[in-house]
N, C-alpha and C positions, 0 to 999 in steps of 0.2 A: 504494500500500500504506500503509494506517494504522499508526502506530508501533505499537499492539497487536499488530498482522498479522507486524508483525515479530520479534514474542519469540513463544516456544512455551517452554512447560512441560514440564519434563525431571525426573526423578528420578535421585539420584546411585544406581550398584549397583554400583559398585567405586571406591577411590582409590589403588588401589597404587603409589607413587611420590609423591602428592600429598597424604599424611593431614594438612599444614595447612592445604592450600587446599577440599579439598571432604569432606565429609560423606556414609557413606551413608546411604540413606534420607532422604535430604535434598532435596527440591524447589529447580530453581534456574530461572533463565531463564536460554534460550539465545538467542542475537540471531542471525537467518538471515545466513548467510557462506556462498553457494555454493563459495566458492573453497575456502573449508578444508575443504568435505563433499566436494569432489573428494578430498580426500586421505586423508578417514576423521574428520575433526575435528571438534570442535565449539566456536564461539565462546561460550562459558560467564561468567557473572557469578558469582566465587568468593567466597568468604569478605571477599577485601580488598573488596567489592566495585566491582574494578573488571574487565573481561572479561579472560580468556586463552583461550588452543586447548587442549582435551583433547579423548585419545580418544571417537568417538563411542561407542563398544564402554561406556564405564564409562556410560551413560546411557541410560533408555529414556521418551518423550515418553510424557506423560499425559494427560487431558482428563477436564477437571474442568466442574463446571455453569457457565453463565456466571454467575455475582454469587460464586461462591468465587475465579474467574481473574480478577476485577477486584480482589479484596480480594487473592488473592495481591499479584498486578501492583504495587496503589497501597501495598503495604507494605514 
């Protein structure tokens, strides 16, 4: 798996509990963690950024053209 392979693009749609960590309507990258999606999680790159686990529930994956998810990605 290519480290790209590895984030997927998430949009925040809820933070309740975490309004200084995450943004709604905020685009973030999640890094794959089977082990936290066993539990409903998601390993997320926040605001500080560096990753934590929130609900998968405040998050719905996007897909964008390739040359926007590289310009994401590399910014």
């Amino acid at each position: 798996m290519t480290k790209s392979q590895a984030k997927q693009l998430v949009v925040c749609v809820d933070n309740e509990g975490y309004p200084a960590s995450l943004e709604k309507r905020k685009i973030y990258v999640a890094l794959r963690d089977a082990a936290a999606e066993k539990h409903g999680l998601l390993r997320i790159i926040d605001e500080s950024g560096e990753d934590y686990l929130y609900p998968k529930s405040f998050f719905r994956t996007i897909a964008l053209p390739q040359a926007v998810r590289r310009a994401v990605l590399a910014a």
